[in-house]
N, C-alpha and C positions, 0 to 999 in steps of 0.2 A: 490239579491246576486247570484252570479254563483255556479252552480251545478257542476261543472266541477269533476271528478274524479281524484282522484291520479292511486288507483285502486280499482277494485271492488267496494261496495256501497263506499268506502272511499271518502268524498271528499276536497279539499283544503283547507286549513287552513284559517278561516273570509271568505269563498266563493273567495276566492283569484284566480289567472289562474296559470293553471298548467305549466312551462315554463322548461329550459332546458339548460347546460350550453353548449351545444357542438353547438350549434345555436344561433341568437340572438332574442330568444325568453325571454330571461329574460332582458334584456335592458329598455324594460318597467317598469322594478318592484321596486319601493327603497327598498323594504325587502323582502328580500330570504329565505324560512322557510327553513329547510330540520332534515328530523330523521334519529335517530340512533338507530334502535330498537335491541341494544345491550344488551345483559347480560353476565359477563362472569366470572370468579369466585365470589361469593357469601360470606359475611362473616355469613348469616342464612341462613342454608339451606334450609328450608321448607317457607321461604319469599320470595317469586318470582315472576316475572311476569314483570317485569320495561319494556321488550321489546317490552311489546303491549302499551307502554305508546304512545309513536306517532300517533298509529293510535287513538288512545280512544280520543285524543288532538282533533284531526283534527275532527272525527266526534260529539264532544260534541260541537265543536268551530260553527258548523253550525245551530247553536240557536241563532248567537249574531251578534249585527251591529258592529259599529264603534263607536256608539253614545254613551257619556259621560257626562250626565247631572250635574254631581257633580264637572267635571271639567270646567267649566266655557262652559256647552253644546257644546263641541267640538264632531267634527266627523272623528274621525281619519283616516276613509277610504275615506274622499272627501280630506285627504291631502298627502297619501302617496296609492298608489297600492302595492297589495302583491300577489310575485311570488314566488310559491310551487316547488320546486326541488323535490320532493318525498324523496326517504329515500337512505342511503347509504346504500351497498349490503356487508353488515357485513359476515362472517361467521362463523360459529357458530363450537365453543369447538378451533376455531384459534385464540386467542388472538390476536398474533404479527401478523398476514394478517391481521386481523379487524384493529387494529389501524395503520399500514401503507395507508390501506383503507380511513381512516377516515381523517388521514393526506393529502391523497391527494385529494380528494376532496373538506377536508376544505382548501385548498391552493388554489385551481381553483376558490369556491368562495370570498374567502378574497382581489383574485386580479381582481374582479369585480367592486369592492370599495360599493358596495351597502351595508347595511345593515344587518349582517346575525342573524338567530336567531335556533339554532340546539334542537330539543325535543331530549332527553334521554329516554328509556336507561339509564344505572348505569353511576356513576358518572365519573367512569374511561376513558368516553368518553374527558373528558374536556382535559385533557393534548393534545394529541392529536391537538385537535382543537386549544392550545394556541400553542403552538409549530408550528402549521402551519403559523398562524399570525405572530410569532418572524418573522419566516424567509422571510414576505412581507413589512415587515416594516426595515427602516432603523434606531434603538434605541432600548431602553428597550419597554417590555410591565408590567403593573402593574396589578393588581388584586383585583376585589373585589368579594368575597365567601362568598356567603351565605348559612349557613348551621349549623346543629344544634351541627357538629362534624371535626375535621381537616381532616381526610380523608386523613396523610398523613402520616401512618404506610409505615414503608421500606417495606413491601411485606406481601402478604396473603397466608400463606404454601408456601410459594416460588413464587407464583403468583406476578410478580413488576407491573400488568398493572388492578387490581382488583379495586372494586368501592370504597377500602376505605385509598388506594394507591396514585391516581391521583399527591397530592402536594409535595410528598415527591418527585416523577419524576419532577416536577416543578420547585422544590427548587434546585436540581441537573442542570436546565438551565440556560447558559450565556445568555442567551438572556431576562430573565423575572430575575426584581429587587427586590428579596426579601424580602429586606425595603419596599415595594411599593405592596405587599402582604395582605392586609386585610382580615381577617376570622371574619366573622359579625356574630352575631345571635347564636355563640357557646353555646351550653347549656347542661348540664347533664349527668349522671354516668356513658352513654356508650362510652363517651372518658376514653381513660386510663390516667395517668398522664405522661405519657413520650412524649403524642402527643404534649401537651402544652407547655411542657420543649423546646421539637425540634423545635416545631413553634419559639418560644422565641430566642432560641440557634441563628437560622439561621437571626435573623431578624421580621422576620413578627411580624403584631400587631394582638390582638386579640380582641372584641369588643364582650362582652355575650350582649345574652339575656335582662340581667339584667341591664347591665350597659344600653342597649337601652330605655329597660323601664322606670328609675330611671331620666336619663336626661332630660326623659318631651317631650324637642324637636327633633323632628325628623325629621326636616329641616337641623336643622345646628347640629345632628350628623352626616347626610349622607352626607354633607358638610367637616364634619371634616374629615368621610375616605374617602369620595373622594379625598381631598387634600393629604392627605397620597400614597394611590395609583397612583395617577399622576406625584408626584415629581420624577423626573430623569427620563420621561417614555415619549414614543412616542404615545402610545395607551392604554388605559383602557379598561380590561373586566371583564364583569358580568357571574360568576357564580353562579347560585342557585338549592340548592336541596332541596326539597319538604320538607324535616324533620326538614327546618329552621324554621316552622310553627309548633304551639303547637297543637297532634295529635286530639284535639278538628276543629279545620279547618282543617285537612288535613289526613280525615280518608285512604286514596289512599295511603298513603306515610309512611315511618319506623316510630316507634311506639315508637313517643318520647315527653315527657310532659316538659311543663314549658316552650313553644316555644313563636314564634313571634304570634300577632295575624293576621287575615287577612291585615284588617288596615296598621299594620305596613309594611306589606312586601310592599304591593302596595306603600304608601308614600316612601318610603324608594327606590322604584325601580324607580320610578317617579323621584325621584329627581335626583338620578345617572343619568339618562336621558338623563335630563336638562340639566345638567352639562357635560355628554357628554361620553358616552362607545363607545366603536367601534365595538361590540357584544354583543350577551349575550346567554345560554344555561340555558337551565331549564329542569334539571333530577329528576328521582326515583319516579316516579309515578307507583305505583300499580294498574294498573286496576281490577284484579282478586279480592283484601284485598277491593273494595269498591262497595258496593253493588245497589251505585245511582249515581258513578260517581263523588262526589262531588269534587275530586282534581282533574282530569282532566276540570273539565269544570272552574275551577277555575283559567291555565293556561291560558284560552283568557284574562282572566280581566287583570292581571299580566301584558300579552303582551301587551295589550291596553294601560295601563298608560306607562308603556315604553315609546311605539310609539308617545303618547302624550307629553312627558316629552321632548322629541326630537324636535316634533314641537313646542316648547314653548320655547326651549332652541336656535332656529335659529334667 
């Protein structure tokens, strides 16, 4: 695998090559990593660190092939190459410059047509990024969100662009179909009740923890919200944040019990897949809160059966 650097000892994500949109240096690549080592208002304050999530991604991801013995021994880097953008040039305590930042960047990739896939950073990254896509695509976009919470309080102390923000900005979009909105994986006290009302109120559906577990199958639930999410919609995207995982898998990540297990998220990411996103992001990795790593290196696997689920799905 390549050594290649992003910077410093950092180096690409799966040994991937380091590429570039302003040349065509990424024309090579079916999937274009790129981070967002953002943090920007906080709803804990003494819980921090999500902005080192991308680097801690990239260098834990240099332990692992491509190789998937469980998936029928596929190797997903003898069927797609991955090309490393480095990180978006956030800045820091500017909210509204980061997410114009972030918007246009994710527009320059989205009209590459490849494959993107963005490390976080707080969650607050994602509107942004879907709101770039609305406006490359000609239709609605739909959503599948994975996560243990809706994250779509109107604003954090007056903060509209905060990590626990993002869908309430979303929900506010002509461009992304509400009805077509899934919150997968919701679980636990740290929602309030007014999140789920609004979720409700506007459309969206809501799909716990529970009801994941309870079904048994997790083929044809991720089937069921996929068909949700796509109805009326030109493209489907995956968001997922680390707390959709019960804080037994996912000591890196906000500190929330009764989640998904490892298992599930993977099946579950796998099959969206297959079935067909047009991106996907995966936030709120703590590197600082984990003291071996365990959720960073846990996002190669994630991306892996993605990337799998794709090739299975052609």
């Amino acid at each position: 695998m390549s050594q290649e650097k992003i910077y410093g000892n950092t180096p690409c994500f799966l040994g991937g090559k380091k590429v570039s949109l302003a040349d065509d240096s990424f024309q090579d690549s079916d999937v274009l990593i790129y981070g967002v080592p953002w943090e920007g208002s906080v709803t804990w304050g003494d819980y921090t660190g999500c902005e080192l999530g991308p680097k801690a991604i990239r260098l834990n991801s240099a332990r692992y092939s491509g190789y998937l013995p469980e998936l029928n021994h596929i190797d997903v880097l003898r069927h797609y190459a991955i090309g490393d953008l480095g990180d978006v040039d956030v800045v820091p305590a500017d909210t509204k410059e980061t997410m114009n930042r972030i918007e246009n960047f994710a527009s320059e990739v989205w009209k590459t047509e490849k494959f993107p896939i963005a490390f976080g950073g707080d969650h607050g990254i994602t509107y942004p990024i879907v709101k770039a896509l609305s406006e490359e695509i000609d239709g609605k976009v739909g959503i599948i969100h994975l996560d243990a919470h809706y994250d779509n309080h109107p604003d954090y102390e007056g903060e509209l662009y905060a990590r626990n923000t993002p869908f309430h900005r979303i929900y506010e979009s002509d461009s992304v179909r509400n009805e077509s909105i899934v919150h997968m994986g919701i679980h636990g006290p740290r929602n309030m009740p007014e999140t789920g009302k609004y979720a409700k109120q506007v459309g969206a559906t809501t799909i716990t923890s529970r009801d994941i577990r309870l079904a048994g199958d997790l083929v044809d639930m991720a089937r069921q919200a996929y068909e949700i999410a796509s109805e009326g919609t030109e493209a489907v995207y995956l968001s997922i944040c680390s707390d959709v995982l019960d804080f037994a898998f996912n000591p890196g990540g906000p500190v929330d019990g009764n989640g998904l297990t490892s298992f599930e998220l993977v099946e579950l990411v796998h099959e969206f897949a297959k079935l067909g996103i047009r991106g996907m992001d995966y936030v709120e990795v703590y590197p600082q809160q984990d003291v071996n790593d365990n959720s960073s290196h846990f996002v190669s696997t994630v991306v892996l059966y993605a990337l799998a689920g794709k090739i299975f799905g052609e």
